[in-house]
N, C-alpha and C positions, 0 to 999 in steps of 0.2 A: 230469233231476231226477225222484225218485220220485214218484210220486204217494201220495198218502196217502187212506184210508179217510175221512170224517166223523165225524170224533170225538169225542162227548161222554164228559167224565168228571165221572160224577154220585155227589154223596155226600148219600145220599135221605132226604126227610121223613120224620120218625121223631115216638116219642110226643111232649106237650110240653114241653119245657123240658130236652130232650134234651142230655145235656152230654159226649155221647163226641168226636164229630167225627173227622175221619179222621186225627186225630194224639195223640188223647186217652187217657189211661193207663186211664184207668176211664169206662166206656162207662154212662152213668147220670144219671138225675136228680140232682144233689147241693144242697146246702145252702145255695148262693147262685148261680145261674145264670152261666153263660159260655162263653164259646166258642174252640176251638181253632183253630189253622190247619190247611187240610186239603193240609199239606206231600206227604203219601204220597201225593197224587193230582196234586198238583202237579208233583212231578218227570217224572212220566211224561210227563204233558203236554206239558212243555217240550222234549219230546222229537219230541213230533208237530204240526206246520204245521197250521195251520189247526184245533186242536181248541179246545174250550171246557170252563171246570171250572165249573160248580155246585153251590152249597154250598146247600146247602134250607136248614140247621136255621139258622145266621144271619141268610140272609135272609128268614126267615119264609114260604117255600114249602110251600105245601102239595101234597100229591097232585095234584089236579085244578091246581096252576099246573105244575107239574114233563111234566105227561105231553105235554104238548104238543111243549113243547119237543123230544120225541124222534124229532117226525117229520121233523124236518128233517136226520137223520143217519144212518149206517151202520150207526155200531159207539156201543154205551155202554157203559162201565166204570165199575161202580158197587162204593163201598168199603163192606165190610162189618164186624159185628161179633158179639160172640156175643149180646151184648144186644137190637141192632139188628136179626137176622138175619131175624126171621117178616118184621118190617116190610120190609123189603129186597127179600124174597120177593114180597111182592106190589104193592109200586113197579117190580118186571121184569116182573111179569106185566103190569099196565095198560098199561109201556110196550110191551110184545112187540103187546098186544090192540091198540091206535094204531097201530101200523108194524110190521105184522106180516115184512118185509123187516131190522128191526132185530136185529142181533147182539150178545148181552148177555153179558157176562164180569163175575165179580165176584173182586175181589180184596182181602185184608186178611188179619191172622193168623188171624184167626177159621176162614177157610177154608183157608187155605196148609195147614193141619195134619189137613183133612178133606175133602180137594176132592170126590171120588165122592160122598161122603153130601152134601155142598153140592150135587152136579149133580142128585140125587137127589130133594130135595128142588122143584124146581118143572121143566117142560120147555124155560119163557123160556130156563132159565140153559144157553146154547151152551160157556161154557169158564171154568175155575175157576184163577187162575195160582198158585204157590207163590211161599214167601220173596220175595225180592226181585224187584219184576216188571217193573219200570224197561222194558229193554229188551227182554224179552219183549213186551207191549204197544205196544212201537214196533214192533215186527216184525208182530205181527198187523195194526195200521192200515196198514202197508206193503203188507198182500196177503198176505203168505205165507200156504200151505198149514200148517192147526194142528201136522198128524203132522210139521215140518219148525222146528217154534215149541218151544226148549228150555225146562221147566219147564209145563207144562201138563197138568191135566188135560182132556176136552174129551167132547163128546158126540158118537157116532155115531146113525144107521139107530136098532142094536138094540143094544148096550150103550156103556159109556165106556172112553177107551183112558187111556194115563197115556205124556208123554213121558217122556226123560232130562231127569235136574234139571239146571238151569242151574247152571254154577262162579259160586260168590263173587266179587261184583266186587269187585275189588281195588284198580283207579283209580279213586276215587273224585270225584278233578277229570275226568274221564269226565260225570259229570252236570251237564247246566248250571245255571243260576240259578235259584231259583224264583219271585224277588222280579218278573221279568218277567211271572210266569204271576199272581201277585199283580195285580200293577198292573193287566193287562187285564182280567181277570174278576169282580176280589174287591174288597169295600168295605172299609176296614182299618177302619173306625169303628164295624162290625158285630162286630169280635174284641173282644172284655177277658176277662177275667181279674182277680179279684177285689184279688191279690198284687203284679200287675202296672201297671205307670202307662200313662195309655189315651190316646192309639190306642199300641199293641205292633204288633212284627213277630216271629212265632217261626221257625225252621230248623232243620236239622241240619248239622252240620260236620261227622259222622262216622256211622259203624253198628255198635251191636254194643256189649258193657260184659263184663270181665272178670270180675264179679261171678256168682256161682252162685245166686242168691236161688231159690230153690223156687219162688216164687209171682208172679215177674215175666214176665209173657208175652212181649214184645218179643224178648229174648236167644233167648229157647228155641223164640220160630215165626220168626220174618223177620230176625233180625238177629245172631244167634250169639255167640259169646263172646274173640270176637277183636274191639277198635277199631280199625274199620279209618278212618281219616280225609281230609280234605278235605290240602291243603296249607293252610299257614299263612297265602300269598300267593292263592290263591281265594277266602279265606274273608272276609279283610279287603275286596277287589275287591269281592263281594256286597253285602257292609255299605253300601260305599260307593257303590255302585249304587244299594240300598234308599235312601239318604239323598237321590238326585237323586229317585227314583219319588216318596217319602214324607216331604217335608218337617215335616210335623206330626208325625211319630211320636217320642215319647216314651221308650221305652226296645225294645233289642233284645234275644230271649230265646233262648238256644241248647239245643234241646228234646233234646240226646244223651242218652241213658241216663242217661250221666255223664262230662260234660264235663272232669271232673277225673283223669279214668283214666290221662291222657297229660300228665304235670304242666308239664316244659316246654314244651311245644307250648303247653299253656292261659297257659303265660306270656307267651309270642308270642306267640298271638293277642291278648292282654291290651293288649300293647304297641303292636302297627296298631291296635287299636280306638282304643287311647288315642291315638295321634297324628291319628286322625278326630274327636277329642269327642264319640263316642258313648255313652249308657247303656246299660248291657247289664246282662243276669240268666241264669242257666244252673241246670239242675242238678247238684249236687255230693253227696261222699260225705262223712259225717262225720268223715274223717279225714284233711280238708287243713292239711298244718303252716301256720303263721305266717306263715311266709316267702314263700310261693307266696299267700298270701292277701293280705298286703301287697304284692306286686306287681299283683295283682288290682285291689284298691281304686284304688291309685292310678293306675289305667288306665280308671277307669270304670264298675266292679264296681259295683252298688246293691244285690243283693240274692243269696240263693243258697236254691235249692229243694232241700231235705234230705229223704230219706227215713229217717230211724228207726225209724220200725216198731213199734217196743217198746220198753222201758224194763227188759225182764227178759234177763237173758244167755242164760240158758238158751235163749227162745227165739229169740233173733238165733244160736246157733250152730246152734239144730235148724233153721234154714230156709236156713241157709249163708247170712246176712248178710254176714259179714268183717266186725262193725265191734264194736269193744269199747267197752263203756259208759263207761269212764273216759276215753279216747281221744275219744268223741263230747262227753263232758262240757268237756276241754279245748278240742276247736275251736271249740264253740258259742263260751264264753266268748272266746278269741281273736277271732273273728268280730266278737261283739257288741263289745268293745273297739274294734276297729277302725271301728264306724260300720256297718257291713255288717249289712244286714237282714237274716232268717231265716223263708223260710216252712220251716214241718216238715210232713212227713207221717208217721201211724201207722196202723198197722192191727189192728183188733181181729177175735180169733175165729183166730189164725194157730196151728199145732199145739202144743201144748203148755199152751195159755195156761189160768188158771184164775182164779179171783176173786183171787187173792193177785196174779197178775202182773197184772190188770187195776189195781188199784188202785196196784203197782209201777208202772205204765206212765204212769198220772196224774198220779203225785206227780212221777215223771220229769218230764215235759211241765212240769209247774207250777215245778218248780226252773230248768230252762234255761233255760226261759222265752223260746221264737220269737217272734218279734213277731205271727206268726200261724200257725196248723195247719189241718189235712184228717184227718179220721179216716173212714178206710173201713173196713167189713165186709171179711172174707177172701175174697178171691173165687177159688175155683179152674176159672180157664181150661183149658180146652180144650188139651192141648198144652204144658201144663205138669207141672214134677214135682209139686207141690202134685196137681193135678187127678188125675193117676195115684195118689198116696198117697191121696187121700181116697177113690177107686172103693174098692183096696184094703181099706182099712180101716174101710168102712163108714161115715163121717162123712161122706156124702152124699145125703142123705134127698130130697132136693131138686135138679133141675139148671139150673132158672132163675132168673139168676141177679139178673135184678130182677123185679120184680112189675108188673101191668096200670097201673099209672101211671106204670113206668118208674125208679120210687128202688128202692136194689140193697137186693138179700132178705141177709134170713141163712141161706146154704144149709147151710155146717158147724158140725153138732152134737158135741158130747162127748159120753161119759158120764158125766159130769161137770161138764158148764158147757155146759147149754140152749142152742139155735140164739133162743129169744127170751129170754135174759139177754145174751148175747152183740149183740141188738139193741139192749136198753136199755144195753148200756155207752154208746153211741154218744152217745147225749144228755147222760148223766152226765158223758161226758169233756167235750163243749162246756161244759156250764153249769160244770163245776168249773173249767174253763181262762179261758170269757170273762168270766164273772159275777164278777171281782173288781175292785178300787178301784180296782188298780194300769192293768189292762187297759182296763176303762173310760175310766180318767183318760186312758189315754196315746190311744184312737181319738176322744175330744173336743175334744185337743188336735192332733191332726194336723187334725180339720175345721173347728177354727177357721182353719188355719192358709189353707188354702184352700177357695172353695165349689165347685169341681170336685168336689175330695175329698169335701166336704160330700154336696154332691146324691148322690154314687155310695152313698155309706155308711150315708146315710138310706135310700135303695132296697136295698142288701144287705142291712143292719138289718129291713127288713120282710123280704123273704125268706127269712132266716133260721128268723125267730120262726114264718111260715108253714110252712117246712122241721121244726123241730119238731114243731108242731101236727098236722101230718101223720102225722108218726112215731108218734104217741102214738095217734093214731084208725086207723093200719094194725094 
């Protein structure tokens, strides 16, 4: 049997109210706190005997309770972000300064796209992995020599070496469950999700989203543009696993890109879920016909996490969305027909946009009308074609991409439409979307309905209004 290194995988104390996690699309304070599952650290995990995952930011770890922990180990893989990353940097250092014996790798998109200037950055950090690092990571806990470890970057003596990148994994029933690495280390009562019914369990069934979106980081650092998938008969197996581990859980969320890329497979899967009586929620693209969605629902479907983006064409074609407004405007409606919830998401400040499409975008949102939305600032990562366009062309005055409190900045400017107009859209959109009768009436009526629901939404409710208050004294 091999032996394995001591493995921690640690995904580290960041500012407060820190809402990236190591599976989170936008690394930031946002507008009603919660927490992701830290999936990306998890599969590796399950890969190595005897390792351990800590999640700081849920369970309310701070530095001084995290460092300890490290001396009782070899090796720590800590997940990174672009947000996250100063903090990051000196959560290895304390831990290196503790156990000076300790070998520190960090891994996430964040660095996959920058490994040298990541190793660059502090001396703790021994090896930096690319894309997907599953099995890299099991190999370094395994012992092996780094220069012999595909997909790494790594630090010598007196400079850094770079291996060959590792091939696309392709089996992806190759990785095992994560729900086990769950169970052992992780409180699920510490996850929610504002959209989501609590406790949740989130996964991946797949890697990768055929979409070309300009401004979406995952596809273009760790995950590419091929879905590549789970089989139909693992994924159900998981589920059903998750349901002995997690009797209490409430509904199941499938965190792919986009779970709907692969429309019959999403049908199967629909179909195991349903012969479990499971709740489930995934993200989807605004252009699932009827038919697929009707199979959906009546397998368990409760909700679908949409990205829209914008409300103006123009600028869904300039960021290579794929999704026509008319087309978006039918599935909504189908959807909402159907009983099936709609969180949206949009993003203001994305190229092209100006007060005409901002207010196009609003009115959009207010006509569909998702039972709830997310409105982020444009954020161009690191490693994206966005981020490349904006060096370019100058709409980048700025490269942090939140502020010392942790809520994401407005870093691209027009000449035309201010990096702080482009901040006050953000508020405008909330108070024009939630301040009406209609929206009101309907989140009074869900918490009469139950005081779960109740207690959560009086607490969002405050967070919220603080979330504002905030924005207005930045």
């Amino acid at each position: 049997m091999t032996d394995y290194l001591r493995t921690l995988f640690l995904h580290p104390p960041s500012f407060q109210g820190f809402d990236g996690g190591a599976g989170a699309r936008y690394q930031a304070r946002r507008e009603i706190r919660s927490f992701w599952y830290p999936t990306w650290l998890a599969q590796p995990a399950a890969l190595v005997p005897g390792s351990r995952l800590v999640d700081a930011p849920p369970a309310g770890l701070t530095l001084e309770d995290v460092v300890p922990i490290g001396r009782d180990y070899d090796l720590a893989v800590l997940h990174t972000s672009a947000a996250s990353f100063a903090h990051d940097v000196r959560v290895a250092e304390e831990l290196k300064r503790e156990n000076p014996r300790l070998r520190i790798g960090f891994v996430g998109a964040h660095v996959a796209v920058q490994r040298e200037r990541a190793l660059a950055a502090s001396p703790a950090i021994e090896f930096v992995a690319g894309s997907e690092f599953d099995f890299t990571i099991q190999e370094i806990a395994q012992g092996w020599p780094l220069s012999k470890v595909a997909g790494l970057s790594y630090r010598t003596n007196s400079h850094f070496e770079r291996t060959p990148e590792r091939p696309t994994l392709e089996n992806m029933d190759a990785l095992p469950f994560v729900v086990d690495v769950y169970q052992r280390d992780l409180v699920i009562e510490q996850y929610f999700i504002g959209y989501l019914l609590h406790p949740y369990v989130s996964l991946y069934t797949g890697r990768g989203c055929r979409s070309r979106c300009t401004f979406c980081l995952w596809p273009q650092t760790v995950g590419g543009h091929r879905y590549r998938t789970r089989s139909v008969e693992h994924v159900v197996a998981e589920i059903a696993r998750a349901r002995g581990h997690f009797p209490k859980v409430k509904e199941y969320f499938f965190d792919d890109d986009t779970f709907t890329d692969d429309l019959p497979r999403a049908e199967a899967i629909a179909r195991g879920l349903g012969r479990l009586g499971v709740t489930w929620s995934c993200n989807a693209k605004a252009n699932v016909p009827r038919s697929t969605l009707e199979v959906l629902r009546d397998n368990g479907l409760r909700l679908l996490l949409v990205g829209y983006e914008s409300g103006s064409q123009a600028i869904l074609n300039q960021v290579k969305k794929g999704v026509r407004i008319d087309l978006a405007r039918e599935f909504t409606k189908n959807a909402k027909a159907l009983g099936i919830k709609i969180h949206g998401t949009f993003i203001m400040g994305l190229p092209g946009e100006t007060h005409e499409t901002i207010e196009e975008t609003i009115r959009f949102a207010r006509q569909i009308d998702p039972d709830s939305l997310q409105v982020s600032l444009a954020a161009p990562y690191p490693g994206t074609a966005l981020y490349q366009e904006a060096l370019e062309r100058g709409w980048l005055p700025q490269s942090e991409l939140v502020d010392d409190a942790g809520v994401q900045a407005s870093v691209l400017g027009y000449p035309h439409l201010s990096r702080n107009e482009i901040f006050a859209s953000v508020e405008s959109f909330y108070r024009r979307f939630y301040f009406r009768p209609r929206k009101i009436f309907g989140f009074l009526k869900e918490m009469a309905r139950d005081a779960s629901v109740c207690r959560r939404r009086l607490a969002e409710g405050r967070e919220f209004f603080r979330f504002l208050a905030n924005r207005r004294s930045s």
